[in-house]
C-alpha positions as CSV (number, residue, x, y, z in Angstrom):
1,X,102.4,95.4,111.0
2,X,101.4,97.4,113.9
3,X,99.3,95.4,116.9
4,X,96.8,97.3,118.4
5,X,95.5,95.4,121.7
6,X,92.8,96.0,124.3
7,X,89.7,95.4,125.5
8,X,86.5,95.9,123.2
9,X,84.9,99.3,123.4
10,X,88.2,100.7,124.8
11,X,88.8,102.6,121.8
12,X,91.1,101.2,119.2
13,X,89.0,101.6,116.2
14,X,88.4,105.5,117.1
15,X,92.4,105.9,118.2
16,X,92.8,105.0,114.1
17,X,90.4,107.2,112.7
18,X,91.1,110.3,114.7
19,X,95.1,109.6,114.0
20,X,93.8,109.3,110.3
21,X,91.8,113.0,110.5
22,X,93.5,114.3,112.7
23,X,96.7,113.6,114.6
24,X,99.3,112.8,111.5
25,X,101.8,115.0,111.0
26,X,100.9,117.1,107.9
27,X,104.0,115.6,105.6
28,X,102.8,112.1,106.3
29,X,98.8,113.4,105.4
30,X,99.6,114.5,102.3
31,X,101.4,111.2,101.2
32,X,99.0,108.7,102.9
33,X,96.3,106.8,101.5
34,X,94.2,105.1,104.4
35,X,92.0,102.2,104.5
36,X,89.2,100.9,106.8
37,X,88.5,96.7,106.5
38,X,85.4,96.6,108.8
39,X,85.3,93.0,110.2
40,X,82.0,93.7,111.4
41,X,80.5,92.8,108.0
42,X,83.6,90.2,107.1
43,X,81.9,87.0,106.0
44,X,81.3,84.1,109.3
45,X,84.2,82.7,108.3
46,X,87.3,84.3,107.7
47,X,89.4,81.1,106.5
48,X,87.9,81.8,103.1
49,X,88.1,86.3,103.2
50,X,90.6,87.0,101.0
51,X,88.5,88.4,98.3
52,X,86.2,89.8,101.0
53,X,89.5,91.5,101.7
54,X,90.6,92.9,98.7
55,X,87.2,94.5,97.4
56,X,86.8,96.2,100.7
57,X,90.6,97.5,100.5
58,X,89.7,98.8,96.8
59,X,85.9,100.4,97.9
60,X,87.7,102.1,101.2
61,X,91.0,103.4,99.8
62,X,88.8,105.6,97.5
63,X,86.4,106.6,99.6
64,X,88.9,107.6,102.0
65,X,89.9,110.0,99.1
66,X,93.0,108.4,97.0
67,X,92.8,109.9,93.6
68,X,91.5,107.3,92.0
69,X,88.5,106.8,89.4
70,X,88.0,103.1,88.4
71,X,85.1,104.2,85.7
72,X,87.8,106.6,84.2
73,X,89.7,104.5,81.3
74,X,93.2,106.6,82.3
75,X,93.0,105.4,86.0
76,X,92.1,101.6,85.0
77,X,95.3,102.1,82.8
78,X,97.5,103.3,85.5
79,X,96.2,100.8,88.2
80,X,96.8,98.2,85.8
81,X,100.0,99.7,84.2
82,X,102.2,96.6,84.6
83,X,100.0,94.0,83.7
84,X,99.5,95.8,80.2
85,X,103.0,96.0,79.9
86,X,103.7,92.2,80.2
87,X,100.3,92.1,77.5
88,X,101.2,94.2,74.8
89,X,103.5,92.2,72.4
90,X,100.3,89.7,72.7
91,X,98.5,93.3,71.6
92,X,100.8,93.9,69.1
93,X,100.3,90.5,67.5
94,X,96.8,90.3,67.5
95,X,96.6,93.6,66.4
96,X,98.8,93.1,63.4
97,X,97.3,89.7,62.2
98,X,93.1,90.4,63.1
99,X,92.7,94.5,64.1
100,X,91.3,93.5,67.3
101,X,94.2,94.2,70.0
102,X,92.6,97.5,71.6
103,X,89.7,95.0,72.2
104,X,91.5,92.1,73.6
105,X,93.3,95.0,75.7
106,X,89.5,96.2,76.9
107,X,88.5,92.8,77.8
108,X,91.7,92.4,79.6
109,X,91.1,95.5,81.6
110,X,87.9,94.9,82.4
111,X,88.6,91.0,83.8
112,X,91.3,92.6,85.6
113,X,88.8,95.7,87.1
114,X,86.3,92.8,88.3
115,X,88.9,90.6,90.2
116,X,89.4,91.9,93.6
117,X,92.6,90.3,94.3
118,X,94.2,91.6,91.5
119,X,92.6,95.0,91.4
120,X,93.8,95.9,95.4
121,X,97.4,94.9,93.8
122,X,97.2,97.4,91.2
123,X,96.1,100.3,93.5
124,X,98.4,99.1,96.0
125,X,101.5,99.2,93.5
126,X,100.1,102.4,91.2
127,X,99.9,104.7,94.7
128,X,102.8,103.5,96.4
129,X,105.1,102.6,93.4
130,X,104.0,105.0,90.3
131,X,103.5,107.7,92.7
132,X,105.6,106.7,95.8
133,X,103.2,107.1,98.7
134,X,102.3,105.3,101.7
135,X,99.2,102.9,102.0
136,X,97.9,102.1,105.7
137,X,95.4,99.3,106.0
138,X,93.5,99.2,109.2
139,X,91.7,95.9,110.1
140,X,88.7,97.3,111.9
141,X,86.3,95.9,114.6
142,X,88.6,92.5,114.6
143,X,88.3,92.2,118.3
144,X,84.6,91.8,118.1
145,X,85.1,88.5,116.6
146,X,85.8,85.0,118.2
147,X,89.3,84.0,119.4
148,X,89.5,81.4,116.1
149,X,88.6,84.6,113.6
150,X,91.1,86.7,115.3
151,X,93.7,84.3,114.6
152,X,92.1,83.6,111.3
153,X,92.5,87.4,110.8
154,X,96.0,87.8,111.8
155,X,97.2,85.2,109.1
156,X,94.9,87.1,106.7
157,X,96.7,90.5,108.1
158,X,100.7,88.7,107.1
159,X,99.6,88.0,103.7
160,X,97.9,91.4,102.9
161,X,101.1,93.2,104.4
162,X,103.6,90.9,102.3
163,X,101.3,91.4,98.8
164,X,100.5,95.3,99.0
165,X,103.7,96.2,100.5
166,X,101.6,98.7,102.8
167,X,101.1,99.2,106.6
168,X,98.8,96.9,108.6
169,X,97.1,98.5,111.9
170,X,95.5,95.3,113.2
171,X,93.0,95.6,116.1
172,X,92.9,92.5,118.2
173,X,91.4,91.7,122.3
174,X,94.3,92.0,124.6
175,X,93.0,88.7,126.1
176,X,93.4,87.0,122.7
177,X,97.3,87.9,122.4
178,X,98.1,87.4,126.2
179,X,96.8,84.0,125.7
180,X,98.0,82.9,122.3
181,X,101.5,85.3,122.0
182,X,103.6,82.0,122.4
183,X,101.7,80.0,120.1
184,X,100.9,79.8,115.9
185,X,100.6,82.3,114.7
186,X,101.0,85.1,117.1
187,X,104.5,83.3,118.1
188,X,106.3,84.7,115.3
189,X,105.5,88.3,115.9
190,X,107.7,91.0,117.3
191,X,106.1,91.8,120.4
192,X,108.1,95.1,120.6
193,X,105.5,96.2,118.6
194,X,102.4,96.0,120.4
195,X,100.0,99.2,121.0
196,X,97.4,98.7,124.3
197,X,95.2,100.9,124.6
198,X,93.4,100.6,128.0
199,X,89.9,102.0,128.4
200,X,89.0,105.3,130.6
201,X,87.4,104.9,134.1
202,X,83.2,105.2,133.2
203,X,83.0,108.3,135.9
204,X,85.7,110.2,133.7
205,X,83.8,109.7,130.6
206,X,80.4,110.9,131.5
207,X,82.2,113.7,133.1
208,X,83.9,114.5,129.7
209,X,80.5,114.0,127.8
210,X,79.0,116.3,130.2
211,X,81.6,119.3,129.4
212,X,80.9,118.6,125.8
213,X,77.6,118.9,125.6
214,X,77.4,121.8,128.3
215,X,79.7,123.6,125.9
């Protein structure tokens, strides 16, 4: 996980996306699959996100461009690749004794394409383990929400990092972790690993605006 601190409005949220379009090495672009969780429109409370999370994860990923079609019957069988595998002597059986294993197989697949949990675990593992990429997962907006939901969202942040084996870039007020960094559950992270990002002075921003739209 990479902690991304600072004050809201400083510019953490757009520090991800231009690193996404434009400031990642070329080797590590073509290999990436990025991932925007806007906490903006997260549910009140985020005790109870998870599948919040993992639909979000699932919509973003491919509309961030991984090669991915979840109406295309190929993809659903790659996504869900090993989950068919631990299936298919049950196939085999059913198949043998009633003809109808190719449609427990598409009822299978489709139960599987409409849970979110278990569908963000299938792209996660197809993309980084059938094709050996790199997922990144950035938890957007999380320091406009109270101090209890940032919390709430770290927590949320471990378990999505230690299920999809991907990146986590979480956004979080630099008040928040000053205050809570010795406490649960901000006490058991490497604080080595903290990003701030401090905003510009107001006068040099209008100035830079002012270039911009003169040129």
């Amino acid at each position: 996980m990479q902690l991304v601190t600072g004050g809201v409005g400083s510019g953490k949220s757009l520090f991800a996306r231009r690193y996404k379009e434009y400031l990642q090495p070329q080797a590590l672009e073509a290999s990436s699959h990025w991932t925007f969780l806007d906490f903006n429109v997260a549910p009140e409370d985020l005790t109870q996100a998870t599948e919040w999370m993992c639909s979000s994860f699932a919509q973003s990923i491919i509309e961030e461009g991984a090669p991915l079609n979840l109406r295309d019957a190929d993809d659903q069988e790659r996504v869900f690749a090993t989950d068919l595998s631990d299936r298919e002597a049950y196939y085999q059986r059913v198949e043998a004794s009633t003809g109808r294993g190719l449609l427990e197989k598409a009822r299978d697949l489709e139960g599987w394409r409409q849970d979110p949990v278990k569908l963000a675990l299938g792209i996660s593992r197809h993309l980084q383990g059938d094709r050996g990429e790199v997922v990144i997962a950035v938890f957007d907006n999380v320091d406009r929400r109270d101090v209890d939901n940032q919390l709430a969202a770290f927590q949320h942040a471990l378990w999505f990092m230690d299920q999809m084996r991907c990146l986590v870039i979480l956004q979080m007020r630099d008040t928040t972790f000053e205050a809570h960094k010795n406490e649960r559950p901000l006490d058991t992270y490497k604080t080595g690993q903290i990003f701030h990002i401090s905003p510009p002075r107001f006068i040099d921003v209008v100035k830079r605006r002012l270039e911009l739209s003169l040129k």
